[in-house]
C-alpha positions, 0 to 999 in steps of 0.5 A, spaced: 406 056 838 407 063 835 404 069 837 398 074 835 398 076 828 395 082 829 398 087 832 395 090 840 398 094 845 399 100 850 397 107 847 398 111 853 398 110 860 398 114 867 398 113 874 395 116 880 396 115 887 392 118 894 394 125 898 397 121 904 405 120 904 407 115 909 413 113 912 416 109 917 416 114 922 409 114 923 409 108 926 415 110 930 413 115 934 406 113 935 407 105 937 415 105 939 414 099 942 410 095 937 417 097 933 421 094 937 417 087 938 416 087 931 417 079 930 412 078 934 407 081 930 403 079 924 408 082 917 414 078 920 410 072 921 408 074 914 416 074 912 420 070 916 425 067 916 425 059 913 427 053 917 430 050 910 431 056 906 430 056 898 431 062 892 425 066 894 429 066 903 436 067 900 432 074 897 429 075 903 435 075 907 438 082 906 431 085 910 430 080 915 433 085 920 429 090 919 422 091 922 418 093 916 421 088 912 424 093 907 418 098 906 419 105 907 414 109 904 406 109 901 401 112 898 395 113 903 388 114 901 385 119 907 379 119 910 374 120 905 378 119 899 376 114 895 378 108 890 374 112 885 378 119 886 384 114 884 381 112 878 379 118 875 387 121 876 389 115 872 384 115 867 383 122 865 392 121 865 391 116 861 386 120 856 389 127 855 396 123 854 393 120 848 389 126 846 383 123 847 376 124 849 370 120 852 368 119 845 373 115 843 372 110 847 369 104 846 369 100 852 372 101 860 374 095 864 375 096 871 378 093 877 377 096 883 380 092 890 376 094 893 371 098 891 367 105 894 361 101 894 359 094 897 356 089 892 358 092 885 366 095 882 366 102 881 366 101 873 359 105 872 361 110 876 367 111 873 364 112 867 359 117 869 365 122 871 369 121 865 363 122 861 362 115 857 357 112 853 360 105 851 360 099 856 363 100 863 365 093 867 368 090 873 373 084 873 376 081 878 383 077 879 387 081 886 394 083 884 394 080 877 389 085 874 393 089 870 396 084 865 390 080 866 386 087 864 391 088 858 391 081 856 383 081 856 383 088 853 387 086 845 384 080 845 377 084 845 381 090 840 383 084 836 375 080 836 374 087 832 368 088 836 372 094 840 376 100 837 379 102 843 379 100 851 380 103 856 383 099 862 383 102 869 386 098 876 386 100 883 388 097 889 386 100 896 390 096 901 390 101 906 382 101 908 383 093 910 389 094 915 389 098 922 394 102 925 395 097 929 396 091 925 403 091 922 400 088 916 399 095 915 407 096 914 408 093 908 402 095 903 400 102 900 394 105 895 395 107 888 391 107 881 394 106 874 391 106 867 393 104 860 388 106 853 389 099 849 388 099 842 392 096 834 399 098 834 403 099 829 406 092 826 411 088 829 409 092 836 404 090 842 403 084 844 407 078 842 405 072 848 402 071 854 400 065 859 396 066 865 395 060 870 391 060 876 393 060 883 390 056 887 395 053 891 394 061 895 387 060 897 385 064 903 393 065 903 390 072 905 383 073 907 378 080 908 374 079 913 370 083 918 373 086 925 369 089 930 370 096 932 371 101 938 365 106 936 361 098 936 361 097 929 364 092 924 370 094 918 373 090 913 380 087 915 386 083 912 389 077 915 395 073 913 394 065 913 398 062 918 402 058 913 402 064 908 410 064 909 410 057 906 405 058 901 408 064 898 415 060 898 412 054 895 409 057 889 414 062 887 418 059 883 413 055 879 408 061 878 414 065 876 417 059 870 410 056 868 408 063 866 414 066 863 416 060 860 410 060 857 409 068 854 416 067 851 413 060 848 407 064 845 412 069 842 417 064 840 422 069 844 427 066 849 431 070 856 436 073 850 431 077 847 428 080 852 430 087 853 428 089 860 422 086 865 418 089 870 417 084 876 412 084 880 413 087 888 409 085 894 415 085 898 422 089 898 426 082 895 420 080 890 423 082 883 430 081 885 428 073 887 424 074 880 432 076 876 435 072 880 431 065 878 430 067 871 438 070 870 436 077 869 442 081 870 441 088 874 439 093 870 435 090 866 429 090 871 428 096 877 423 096 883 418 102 885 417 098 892 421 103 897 417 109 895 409 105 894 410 099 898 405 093 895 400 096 892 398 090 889 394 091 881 397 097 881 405 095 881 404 093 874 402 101 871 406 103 876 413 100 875 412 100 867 410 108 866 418 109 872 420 105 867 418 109 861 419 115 864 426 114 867 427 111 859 430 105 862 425 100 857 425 106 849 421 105 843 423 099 840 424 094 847 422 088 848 419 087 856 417 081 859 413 082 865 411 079 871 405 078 876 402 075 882 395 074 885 394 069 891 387 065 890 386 069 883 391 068 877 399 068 876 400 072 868 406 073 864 406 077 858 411 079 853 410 085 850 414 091 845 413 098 847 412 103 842 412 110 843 407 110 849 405 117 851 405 118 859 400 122 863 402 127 870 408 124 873 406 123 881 409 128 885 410 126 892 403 128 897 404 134 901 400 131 906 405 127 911 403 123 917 398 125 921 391 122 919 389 115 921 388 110 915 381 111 913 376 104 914 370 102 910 364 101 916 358 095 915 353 093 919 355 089 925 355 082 925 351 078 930 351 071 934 355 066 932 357 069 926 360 075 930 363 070 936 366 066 929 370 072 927 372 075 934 375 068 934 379 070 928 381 076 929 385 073 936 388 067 933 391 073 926 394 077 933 396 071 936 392 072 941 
């Protein structure tokens, strides 16, 4: 099957990241000895090591050592900031890169995980700040959101019923974690946005395929966690059998998806000038190289400076990638994502002269607030001793 005729793709586009710059040493001089027995907590439980290592075991080897599992900074929401903070950076980038005004756009869609407010997305308030009169929703497909954003954003440009949408993506990872869970080690905030619109032809979009990825649901789950002040927060748990999960489907996510995108664009591995993979973890995009034969080089990973920031990696590694000029005007990019209990997306794309908002400078702010919560109100009865039982058996308790 060949791909689209008319040609859609990326104007602009722009990142934007919390005041908070976290580093290992945080939880090093804090937890001293939950470092040291960092193999009995949840994120090693997350990443250990296999009884029968495959391809996605032999990446992972390398960080097995290392308590952090191969993070070593993030990107940090403090108290009181907000997803919406984020998505305002990366928005107003994303529009004055173009050199264009609330006006110009026709359409705003947004995912926000999560958002600021429980019950709805942060698209509306978005717009409210950005000064925009055209429609503004919410999606929803955890890590994927981005090429699934994109892919969801040309087809809408090339129906003709929108000139030109502006696609925002954020994920606050930070306000489901406690300091002392380790799952908090590996993950990070930050927002990205990207202006879609008709390009010139021969550029833009040339294949996509995206599946679902049900074989990961409930791999990870949010669920609500009681507090020291009496109250109840939302928190992140791994599965127990995450670790499998994870394993058992990388592979046929990864080659189902990009098999497909190179179908759609009548394209193969050869043609493909530069991929930006995927990172939840520090050996993702090298498992996602090493499995399709992609040589160093021709991919880069922003993970030791973000950590997982799930939606976000997207934008994030593609504007380093532009900016760095690693992938040029011209290039042919594959890309790669995957979102667990959501979708996995390939997408096949050649980048035009893309302009790019502020380069993120690194936050002044270091180590010295706790990670920020969203509070909800307190659970009773069965529900609370339900949800006290699972938080013990995610602490091994």
């Amino acid at each position: 099957m060949r791909g689209p005729k008319i040609p859609i793709g990326i104007r602009s586009l722009a990142v934007g990241f919390p005041s908070v710059l976290r580093t290992n040493d945080y939880w090093r001089t804090r937890y001293p000895a939950m470092v040291a027995e960092a193999e009995k907590y949840s994120l090693a439980k997350l990443w250990a090591k296999a009884e029968k290592p495959d391809a996605f075991d032999a990446s992972a080897a390398a960080y097995m050592g290392d308590p952090f599992r191969g993070a070593v900074e993030r990107r940090l929401r403090a108290p009181g900031e907000t997803a919406l903070s984020m998505e305002l950076r990366a928005a107003r980038g994303a529009l004055e890169a173009a050199s264009l005004g609330p006006d110009d756009i026709d359409l705003t869609i947004v995912t926000s995980f999560v958002g600021d407010r429980l019950g709805t997305g942060n698209a509306i308030y978005l717009a409210k700040e950005l000064g925009l009169r055209t429609p503004a929703w919410n999606y929803e497909t955890a890590c994927s959101g981005s090429l699934v954003g994109l892919h969801t954003a040309a087809s809408l440009v090339r129906s003709g019923d929108y000139r030109r949408i502006l696609v925002v993506v954020s994920t606050s990872n930070s306000v489901q974690v406690t300091d002392v869970d380790t799952l908090g080690w590996f993950v990070g905030d930050g927002s990205g946005a990207f202006i879609v619109e008709r390009v010139p032809e021969g550029y833009g979009l040339l294949g996509w395929k995206t599946i679902n990825s049900l074989e990961t649901i409930d791999m990870f789950v949010i669920q609500t966690v009681s507090t020291p002040q009496g109250g109840t927060r939302f928190c992140t748990a791994a599965h127990p059998e995450a670790n499998r999960i994870a394993r058992d489907t990388a592979q046929p996510y990864l080659k189902t998806t990009v098999e497909g995108a190179l179908a759609m664009a009548d394209m193969s591995m050869k043609d493909v000038d530069y991929w930006v993979f995927n990172t939840p973890n520090a050996w993702y995009a090298d498992f996602c190289a090493q499995t399709l034969g992609v040589e160093q080089g021709r991919y880069h990973s922003m993970y030791t400076t973000y950590g997982n920031i799930g939606a976000a990696l997207m934008p994030t590694t593609f504007y380093h990638d532009l900016h760095a000029k690693r992938i040029k005007p011209g290039d042919v990019v594959g890309m790669y994502s995957i979102g667990s209990t959501s979708t996995s997306s390939a997408l096949v794309l050649r980048a035009g002269d893309i302009a790019l908002g502020p380069y993120p400078t690194k936050p002044s702010t270091k180590d010295e607030v706790a990670i920020s919560s969203i509070a909800i109100a307190p659970p009773t009865g069965d529900r609370q001793r339900a949800l006290d039982a699972t938080e013990a058996s995610s602490q091994g308790g």
